[in-house]
C-alpha positions in Angstrom: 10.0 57.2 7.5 7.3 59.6 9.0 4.0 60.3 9.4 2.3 62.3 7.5 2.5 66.4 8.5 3.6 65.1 12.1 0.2 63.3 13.2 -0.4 61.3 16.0 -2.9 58.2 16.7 -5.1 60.4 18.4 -4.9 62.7 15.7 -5.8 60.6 12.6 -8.7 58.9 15.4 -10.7 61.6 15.3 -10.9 61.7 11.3 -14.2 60.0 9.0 -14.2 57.1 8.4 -13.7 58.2 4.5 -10.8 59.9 5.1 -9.2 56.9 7.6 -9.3 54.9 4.9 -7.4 56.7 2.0 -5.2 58.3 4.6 -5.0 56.1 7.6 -1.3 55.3 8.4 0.4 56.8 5.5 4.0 57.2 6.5 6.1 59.2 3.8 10.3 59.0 2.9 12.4 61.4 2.7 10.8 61.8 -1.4 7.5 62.9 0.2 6.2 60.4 -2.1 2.4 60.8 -2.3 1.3 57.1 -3.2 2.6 54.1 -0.7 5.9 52.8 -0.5 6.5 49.4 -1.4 9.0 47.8 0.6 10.2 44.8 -1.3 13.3 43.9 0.5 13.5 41.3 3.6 15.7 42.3 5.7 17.5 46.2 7.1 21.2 47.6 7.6 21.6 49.3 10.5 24.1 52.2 10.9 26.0 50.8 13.9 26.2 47.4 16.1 24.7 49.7 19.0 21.6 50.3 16.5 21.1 46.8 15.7 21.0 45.8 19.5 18.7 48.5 20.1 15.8 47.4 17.3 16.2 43.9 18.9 16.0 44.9 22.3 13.2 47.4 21.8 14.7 50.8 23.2 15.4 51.7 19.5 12.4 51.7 17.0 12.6 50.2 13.8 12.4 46.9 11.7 14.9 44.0 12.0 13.2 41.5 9.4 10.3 41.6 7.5 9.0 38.6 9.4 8.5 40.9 11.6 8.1 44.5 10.4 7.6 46.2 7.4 6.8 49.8 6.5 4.8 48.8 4.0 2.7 46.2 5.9 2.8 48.7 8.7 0.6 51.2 7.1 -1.8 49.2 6.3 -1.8 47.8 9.9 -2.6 51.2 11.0 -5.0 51.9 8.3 -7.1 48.9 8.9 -7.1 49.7 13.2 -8.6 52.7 12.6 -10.9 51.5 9.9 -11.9 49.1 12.6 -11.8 51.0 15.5 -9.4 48.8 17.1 -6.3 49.4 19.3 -3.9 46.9 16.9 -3.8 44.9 13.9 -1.6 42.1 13.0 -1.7 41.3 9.3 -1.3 37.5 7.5 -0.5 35.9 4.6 -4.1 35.1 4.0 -7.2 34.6 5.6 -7.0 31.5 6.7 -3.5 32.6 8.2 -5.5 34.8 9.9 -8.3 32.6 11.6 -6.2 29.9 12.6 -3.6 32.1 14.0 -5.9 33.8 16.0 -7.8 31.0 17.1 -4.6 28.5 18.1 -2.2 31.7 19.7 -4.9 31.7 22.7 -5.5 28.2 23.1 -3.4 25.4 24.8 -4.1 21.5 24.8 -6.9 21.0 27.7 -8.7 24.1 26.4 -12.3 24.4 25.3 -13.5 26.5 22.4 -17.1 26.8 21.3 -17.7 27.4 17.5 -21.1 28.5 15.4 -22.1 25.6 13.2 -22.3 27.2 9.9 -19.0 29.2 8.5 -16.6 28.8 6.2 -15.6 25.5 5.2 -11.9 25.6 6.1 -12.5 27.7 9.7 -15.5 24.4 10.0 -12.4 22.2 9.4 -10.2 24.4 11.7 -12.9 23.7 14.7 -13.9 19.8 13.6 -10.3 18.2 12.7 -7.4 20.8 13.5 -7.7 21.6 17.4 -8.9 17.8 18.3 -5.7 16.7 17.6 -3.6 19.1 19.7 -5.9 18.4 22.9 -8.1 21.2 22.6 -11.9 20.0 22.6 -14.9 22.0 20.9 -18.3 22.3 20.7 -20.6 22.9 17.7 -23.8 25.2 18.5 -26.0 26.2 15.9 -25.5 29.5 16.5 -28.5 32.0 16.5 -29.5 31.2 20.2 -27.4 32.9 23.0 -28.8 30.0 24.9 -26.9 27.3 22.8 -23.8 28.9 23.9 -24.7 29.5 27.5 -25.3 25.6 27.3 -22.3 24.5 25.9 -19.9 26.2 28.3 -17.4 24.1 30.5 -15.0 24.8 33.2 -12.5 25.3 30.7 -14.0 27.2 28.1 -11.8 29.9 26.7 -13.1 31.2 23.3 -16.0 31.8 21.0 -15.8 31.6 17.6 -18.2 32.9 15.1 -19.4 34.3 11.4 -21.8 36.5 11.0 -23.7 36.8 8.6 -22.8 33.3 8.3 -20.8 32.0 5.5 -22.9 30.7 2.8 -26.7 30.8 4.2 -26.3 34.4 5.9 -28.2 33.4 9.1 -27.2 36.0 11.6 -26.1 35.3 15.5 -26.2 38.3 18.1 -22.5 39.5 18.6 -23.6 42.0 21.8 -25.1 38.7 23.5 -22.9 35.9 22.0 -20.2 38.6 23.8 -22.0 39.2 27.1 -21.7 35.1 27.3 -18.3 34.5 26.5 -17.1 37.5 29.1 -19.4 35.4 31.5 -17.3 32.8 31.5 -14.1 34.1 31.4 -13.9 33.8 27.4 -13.0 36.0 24.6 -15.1 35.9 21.4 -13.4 36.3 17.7 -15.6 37.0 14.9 -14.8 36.6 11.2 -16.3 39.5 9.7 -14.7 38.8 6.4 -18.4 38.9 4.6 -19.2 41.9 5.2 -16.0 44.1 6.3 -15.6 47.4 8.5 -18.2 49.4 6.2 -21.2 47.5 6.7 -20.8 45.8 10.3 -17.9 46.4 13.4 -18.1 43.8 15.5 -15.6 45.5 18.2 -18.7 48.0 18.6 -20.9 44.8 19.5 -18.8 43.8 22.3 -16.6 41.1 20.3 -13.2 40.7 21.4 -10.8 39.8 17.6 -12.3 40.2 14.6 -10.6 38.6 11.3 -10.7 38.8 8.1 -9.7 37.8 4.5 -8.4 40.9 3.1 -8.6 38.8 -0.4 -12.3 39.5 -0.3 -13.8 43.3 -0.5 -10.5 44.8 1.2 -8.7 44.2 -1.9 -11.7 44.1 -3.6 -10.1 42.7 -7.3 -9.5 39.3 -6.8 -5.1 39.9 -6.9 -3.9 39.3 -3.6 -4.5 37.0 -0.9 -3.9 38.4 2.5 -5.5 38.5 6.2 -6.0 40.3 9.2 -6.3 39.9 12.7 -7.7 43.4 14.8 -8.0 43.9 18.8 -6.8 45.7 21.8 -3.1 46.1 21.7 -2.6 43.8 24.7 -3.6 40.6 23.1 -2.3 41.5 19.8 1.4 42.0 20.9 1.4 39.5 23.9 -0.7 36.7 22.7 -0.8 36.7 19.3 2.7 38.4 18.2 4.6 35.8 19.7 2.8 33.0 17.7 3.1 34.6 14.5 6.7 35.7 14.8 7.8 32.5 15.6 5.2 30.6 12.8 5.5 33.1 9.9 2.5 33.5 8.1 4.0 36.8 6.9 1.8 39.5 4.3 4.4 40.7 1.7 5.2 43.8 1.0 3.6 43.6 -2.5 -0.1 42.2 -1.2 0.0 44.9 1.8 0.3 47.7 -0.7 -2.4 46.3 -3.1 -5.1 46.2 -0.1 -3.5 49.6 0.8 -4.8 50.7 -2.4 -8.1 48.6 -2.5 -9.1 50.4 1.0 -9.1 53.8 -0.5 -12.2 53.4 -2.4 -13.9 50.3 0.0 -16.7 52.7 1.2 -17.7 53.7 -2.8 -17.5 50.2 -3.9 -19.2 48.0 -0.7 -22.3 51.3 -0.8 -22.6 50.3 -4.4 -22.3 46.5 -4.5 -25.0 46.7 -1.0 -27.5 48.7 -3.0 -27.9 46.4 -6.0 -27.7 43.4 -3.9 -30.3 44.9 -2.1 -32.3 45.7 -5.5 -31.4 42.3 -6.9 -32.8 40.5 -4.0 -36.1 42.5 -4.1 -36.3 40.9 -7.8 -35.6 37.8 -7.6 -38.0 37.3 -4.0 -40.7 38.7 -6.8 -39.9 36.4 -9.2 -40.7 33.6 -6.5 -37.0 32.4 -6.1 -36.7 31.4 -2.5 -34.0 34.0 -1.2 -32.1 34.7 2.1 -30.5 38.5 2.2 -30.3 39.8 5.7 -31.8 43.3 4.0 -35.3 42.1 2.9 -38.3 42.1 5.4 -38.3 38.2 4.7 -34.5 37.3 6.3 -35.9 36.2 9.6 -33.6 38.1 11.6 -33.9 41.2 9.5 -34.5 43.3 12.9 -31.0 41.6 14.1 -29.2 43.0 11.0 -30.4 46.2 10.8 -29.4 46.7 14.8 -25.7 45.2 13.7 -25.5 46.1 10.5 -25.2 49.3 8.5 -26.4 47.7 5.4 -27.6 44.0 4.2 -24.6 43.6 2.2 -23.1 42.2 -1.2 -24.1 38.4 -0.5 -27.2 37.0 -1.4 -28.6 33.6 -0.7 -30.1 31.2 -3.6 -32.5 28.6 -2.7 -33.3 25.8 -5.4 -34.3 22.5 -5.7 -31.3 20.8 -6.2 -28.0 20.1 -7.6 -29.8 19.6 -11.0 -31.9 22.9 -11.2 -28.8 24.5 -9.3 -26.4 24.1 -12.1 -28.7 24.4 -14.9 -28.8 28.2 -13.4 -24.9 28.2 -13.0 -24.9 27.3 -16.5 -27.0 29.4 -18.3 -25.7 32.1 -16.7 -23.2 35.1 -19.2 -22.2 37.7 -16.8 -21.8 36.7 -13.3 -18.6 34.3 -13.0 -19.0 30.8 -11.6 -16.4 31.3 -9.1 -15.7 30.0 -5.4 -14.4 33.8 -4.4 -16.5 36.4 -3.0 -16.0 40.4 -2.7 -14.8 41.4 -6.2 -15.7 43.9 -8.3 -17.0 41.3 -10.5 -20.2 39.5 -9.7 -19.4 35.7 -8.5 -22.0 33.1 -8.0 -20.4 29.9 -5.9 -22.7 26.3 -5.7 -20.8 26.0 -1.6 -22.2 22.5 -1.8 -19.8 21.3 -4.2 -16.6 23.8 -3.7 -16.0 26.1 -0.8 -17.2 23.8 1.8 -16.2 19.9 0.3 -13.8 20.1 3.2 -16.0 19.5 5.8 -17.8 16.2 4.5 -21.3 15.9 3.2 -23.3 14.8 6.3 -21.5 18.3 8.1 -22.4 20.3 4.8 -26.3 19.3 5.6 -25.8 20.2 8.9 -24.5 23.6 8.5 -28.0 23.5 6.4 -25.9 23.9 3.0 -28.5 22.0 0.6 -27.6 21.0 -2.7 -29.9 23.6 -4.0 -28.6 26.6 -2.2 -26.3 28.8 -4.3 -24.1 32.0 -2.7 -24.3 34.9 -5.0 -21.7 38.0 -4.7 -22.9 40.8 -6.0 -20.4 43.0 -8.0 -20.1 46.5 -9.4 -21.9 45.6 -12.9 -24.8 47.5 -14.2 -28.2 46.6 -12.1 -30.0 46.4 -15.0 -27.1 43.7 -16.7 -26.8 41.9 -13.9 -30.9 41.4 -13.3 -31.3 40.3 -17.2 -28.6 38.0 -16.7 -30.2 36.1 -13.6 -33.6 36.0 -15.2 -32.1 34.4 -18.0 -30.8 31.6 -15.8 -34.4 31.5 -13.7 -35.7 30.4 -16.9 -33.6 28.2 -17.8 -33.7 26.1 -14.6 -37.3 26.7 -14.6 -37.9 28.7 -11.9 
């Protein structure tokens, strides 16, 4: 294969972020074929024994296994660094792949990893269950405070771990302080930025170190694929965290790679779009009297915090009611939006975390994360405003609100 009218890196670098992302990476046969290659095959032929030994070695370029490398994946590793702004991407089988790959290729048993309090409920489970048992000990901080993770650093502290806006009750932490900390001590910091993607927030620019994500979510943007991404300088991604996930395998396939490929093209039209009604729809619903948390609106008390780290207040909006009772009766009466535990589709979602995405964790955790019964996580899709505002006053009504 071969890039696209001969550019280089530092070609393709210097190009919009618009244009990065329907033409970032693209890497053409010998058709010139103007849409993305799908590589379905797992393994290559090479032309001699010489060749083979050379791929393997690394003086000769070009894959050995798709465990390894793909073309197809390999475009939309490129695509998503310069989306990102980052020297290297690894991708994943999902994002969970992602995450714990990240997190476990850096530590070792005796390590120390500090971890914000409220995230997603499997990364809370990752943090809480998963590195205890292999020797490495964490701490829990609530998060906001750069003082709560000044506090909870030991000799032996090697990471920070955080989401931001946090996953479901979008309180916000300071990545360009969090950072400062972490580098402090001799720690790197990963942030999962899978909420609100490359678009709306870049947490590189903020000083983190790795940022991850769930391509399922707006990257794809459909709901078809599962996949995942790990992003970074190109020293830690090939010598810390290649060597893990070569040996491991949590592989992207061909297929999903070229789906997000395709999902990327029109991120920016679809993440604007979903932003601005969430925006609208948040506006409504605060006048309504429905106790709301959306980093955009004067109310979010951080709101100054997001609008220094983020370009927009994104698609996720934050439902406060009193109750599992009056929750569902919402859910319920609901004829648009999906009751669904995904996030980031073109379709509107509305999630009750309490009871699905974050059962994992256990109930007296849930609480303290501050998920309530009551609180409901709304993803805002590419509906009309108007359809998607009847619809929610419908279900204000009928859980009395």
């Amino acid at each position: 294969m071969k890039r696209r009218s001969g550019l280089d890196r530092e070609q393709t670098a210097a190009w919009g972020p618009n244009t990065r992302a329907v033409r970032g990476g693209t890497a053409r046969t010998g058709h010139g074929e103007t849409a993305e290659a799908i590589f379905l095959t797992s393994g290559f032929a090479y032309e001699s024994a010489g060749e083979a030994a050379g791929r393997f070695d690394g003086s000769l370029t070009g894959p050995t296994y798709s465990r390894l490398q793909n073309p197809t994946v390999a475009m939309l590793e490129e695509r998503l660094a310069l989306m990102e702004g980052a020297e290297a991407c690894r991708t994943m089988a999902s994002g969970m792949a992602a995450m714990t790959s990240a997190v476990l290729s850096h530590l070792s048993a005796g390590d120390h990893a500090v971890a914000a309090a409220t995230m997603f409920g499997s990364c809370r489970w990752l943090f809480d269950q998963l590195l205890p048992r292999f020797g490495i000990a964490t701490t829990i901080v609530p998060g906001p405070d750069p003082a709560e993770w000044r506090a909870a650093i030991k000799p032996n502290t090697r990471l920070f771990f955080l989401e931001t806006p946090a996953n479901p009750t979008l309180h916000l932490i300071p990545i360009s302080e969090v950072a400062a900390i972490a580098h402090e001590a001799g720690a790197i910091l990963i942030c999962d930025n899978a909420i609100t993607g490359p678009t709306v927030q870049r947490p590189l620019e903020h000083g983190a170190d790795i940022v991850c994500y769930s391509l399922t979510k707006s990257m794809d943007g459909q709901g078809r694929v599962m996949a995942g991404a790990v992003l970074g300088c190109r020293e830690w991604i090939e010598g810390t965290l290649l060597p893990f996930t070569r040996n491991t395998g949590p592989t992207l396939s061909p297929f999903a790679a070229w789906v997000v490929l395709n999902g990327l093209t029109t991120l920016d039209l679809r993440m604007g779009r979903a932003c601005a009604t969430a925006a609208s729809l948040a506006a409504t619903l605060e006048g309504r009297g429905v106790c709301v948390t959306y980093p955009g609106l004067g109310s979010h008390p951080q709101h100054a915090l997001a609008a220094a780290q983020m370009r927009s207040g994104g698609a996720l909006i934050a439902l406060w009611l009193d109750g599992r009772e009056q929750a569902f009766r919402f859910l319920d009466a609901l004829t648009i939006i999906d009751i669904s535990n995904n996030l980031g589709d073109a379709r509107s979602m509305i999630t009750h975390p309490f009871t699905t995405t974050h059962t994992g964790v256990g109930a007296d955790t849930r609480r303290a994360m501050g998920i309530t019964e009551g609180l409901l996580r709304f993803s805002v899709g590419l509906e009309d405003e108007a359809d998607l505002a009847a619809d929610l006053v419908r279900a204000a009504d009928a859980a009395g609100l």
